[in-house]
C-alpha positions as CSV (number, residue, x, y, z in Angstrom):
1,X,35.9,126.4,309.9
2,X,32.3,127.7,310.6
3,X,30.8,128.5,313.8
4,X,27.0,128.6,314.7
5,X,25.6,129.9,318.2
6,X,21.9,128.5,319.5
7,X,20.7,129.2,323.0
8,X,24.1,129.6,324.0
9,X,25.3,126.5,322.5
10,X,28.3,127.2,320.1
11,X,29.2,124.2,317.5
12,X,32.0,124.7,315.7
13,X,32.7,122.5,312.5
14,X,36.3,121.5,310.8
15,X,36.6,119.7,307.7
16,X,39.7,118.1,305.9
17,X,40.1,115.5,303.5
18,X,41.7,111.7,304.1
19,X,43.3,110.7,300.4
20,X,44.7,108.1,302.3
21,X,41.4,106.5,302.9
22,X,40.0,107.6,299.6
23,X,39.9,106.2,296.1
24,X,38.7,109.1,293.5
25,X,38.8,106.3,290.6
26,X,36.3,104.1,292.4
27,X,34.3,107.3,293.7
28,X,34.7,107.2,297.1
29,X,36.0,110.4,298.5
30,X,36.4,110.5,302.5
31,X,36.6,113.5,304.9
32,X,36.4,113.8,308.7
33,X,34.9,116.4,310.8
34,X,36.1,117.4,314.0
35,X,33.0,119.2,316.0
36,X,33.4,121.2,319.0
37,X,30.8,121.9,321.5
38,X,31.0,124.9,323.8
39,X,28.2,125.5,326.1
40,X,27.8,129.1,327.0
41,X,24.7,128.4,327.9
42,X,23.4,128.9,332.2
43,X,22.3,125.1,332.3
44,X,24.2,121.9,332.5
45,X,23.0,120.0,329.4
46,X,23.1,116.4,327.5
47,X,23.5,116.1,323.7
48,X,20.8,113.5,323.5
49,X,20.3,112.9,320.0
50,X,22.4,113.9,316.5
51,X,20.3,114.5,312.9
52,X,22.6,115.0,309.9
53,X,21.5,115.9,305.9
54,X,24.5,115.0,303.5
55,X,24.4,116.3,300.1
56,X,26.7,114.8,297.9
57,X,26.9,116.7,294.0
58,X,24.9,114.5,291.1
59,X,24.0,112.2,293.9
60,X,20.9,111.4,296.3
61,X,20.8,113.4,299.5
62,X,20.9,111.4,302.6
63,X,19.6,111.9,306.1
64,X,21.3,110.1,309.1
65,X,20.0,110.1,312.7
66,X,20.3,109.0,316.2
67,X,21.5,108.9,319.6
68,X,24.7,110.7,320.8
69,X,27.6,111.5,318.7
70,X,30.4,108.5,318.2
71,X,28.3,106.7,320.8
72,X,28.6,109.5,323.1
73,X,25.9,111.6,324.9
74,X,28.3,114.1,326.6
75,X,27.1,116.2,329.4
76,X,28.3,119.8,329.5
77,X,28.5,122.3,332.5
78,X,28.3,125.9,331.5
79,X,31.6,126.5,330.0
80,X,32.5,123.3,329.2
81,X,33.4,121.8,326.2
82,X,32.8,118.8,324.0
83,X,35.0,117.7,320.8
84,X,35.0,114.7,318.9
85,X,36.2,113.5,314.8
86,X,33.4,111.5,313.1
87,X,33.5,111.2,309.3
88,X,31.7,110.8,305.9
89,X,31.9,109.2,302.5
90,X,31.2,110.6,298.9
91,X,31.1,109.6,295.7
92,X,31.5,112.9,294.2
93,X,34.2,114.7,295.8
94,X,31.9,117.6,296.1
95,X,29.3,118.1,299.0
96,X,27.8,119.3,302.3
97,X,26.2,118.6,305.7
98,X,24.1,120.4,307.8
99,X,22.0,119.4,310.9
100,X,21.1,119.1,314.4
101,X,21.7,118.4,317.7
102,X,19.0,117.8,321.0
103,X,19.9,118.8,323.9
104,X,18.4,118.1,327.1
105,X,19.0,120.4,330.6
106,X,19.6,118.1,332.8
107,X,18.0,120.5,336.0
108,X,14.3,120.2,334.6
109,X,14.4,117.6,331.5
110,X,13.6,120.4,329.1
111,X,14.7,119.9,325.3
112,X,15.7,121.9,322.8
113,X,17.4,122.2,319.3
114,X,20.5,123.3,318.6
115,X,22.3,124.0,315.3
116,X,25.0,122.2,313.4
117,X,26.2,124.8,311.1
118,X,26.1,123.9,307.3
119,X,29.7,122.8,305.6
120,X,31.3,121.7,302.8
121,X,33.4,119.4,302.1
122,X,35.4,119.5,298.4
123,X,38.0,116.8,297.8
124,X,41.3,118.9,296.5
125,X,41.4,117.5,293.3
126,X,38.1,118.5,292.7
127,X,38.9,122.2,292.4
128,X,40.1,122.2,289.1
C-alpha cells in the first residue's frame, strides 16, 4: 500500500494480482487497484479528470487519460471519502503506474493537481 498527500487530498493505492484473469503463457498478466480518496482538504471538491503512466518491463510505456474514474466524477466534502477498483493489463508481469488527478473546488471553480502516488505491480511468479 502507498499513500501520497497533495493540498490535503490523501490517495491511497492497493495492488493485488488476478491469476484467475491472467494467462502468463500468452503474456497477459492482470492486477486491479483499489484507490481511496480522502479529502482533508477545507473545500468541497470534484475529481474532474484522471492521467495515468503505465510502465510495463521490456515493453512500451503507455499514457491513459480522461474524465472521472470508472465513469465517475465523485464529489467530496471535507472528510469524505472516495474508493473505487479499476485495473490494468501487462505483458510482463513486471511494472508500475503513476499519475494524476484534477480536482475542481466546487465554491469558486478553481483547479488543481493532485498526486496519484507511484506503484508497482509484480505478478507472483515473477519473483523468482
Amino acid at each position: 500500500m502507498v499513500t501520497e498527500v497533495t493540498n490535503g487530498i490523501k490517495v491511497t493505492v492497493e495492488t493485488e494480482y488476478q491469476p484467475s484473469y491472467s494467462s502468463p503463457s500468452q503474456y497477459h498478466y492482470v492486477f486491479t487497484y483499489r484507490i481511496t480518496i480522502d479529502n482533508g482538504g477545507d473545500f468541497t471538491i470534484q475529481l474532474m479528470r484522471r492521467r495515468w503512466h503505465i510502465y510495463d518491463a521490456g515493453f512500451m510505456s503507455r499514457e491513459v487519460e480522461g474524465e472521472g474514474v470508472v465513469g465517475q466524477q465523485p464529489v467530496l466534502e471535507p472528510g469524505q471519502t472516495h474508493q473505487y477498483v479499476s485495473g490494468c493489463n501487462l505483458k510482463s508481469g513486471i511494472g508500475k503506474m503513476a499519475g494524476t488527478y484534477l480536482m475542481e473546488r466546487i465554491v469558486d471553480g478553481t483547479t488543481f493537481m493532485v498526486n496519484i502516488p507511484e506503484f508497482s505491480m509484480v505478478a507472483p511468479m515473477r519473483l523468482n
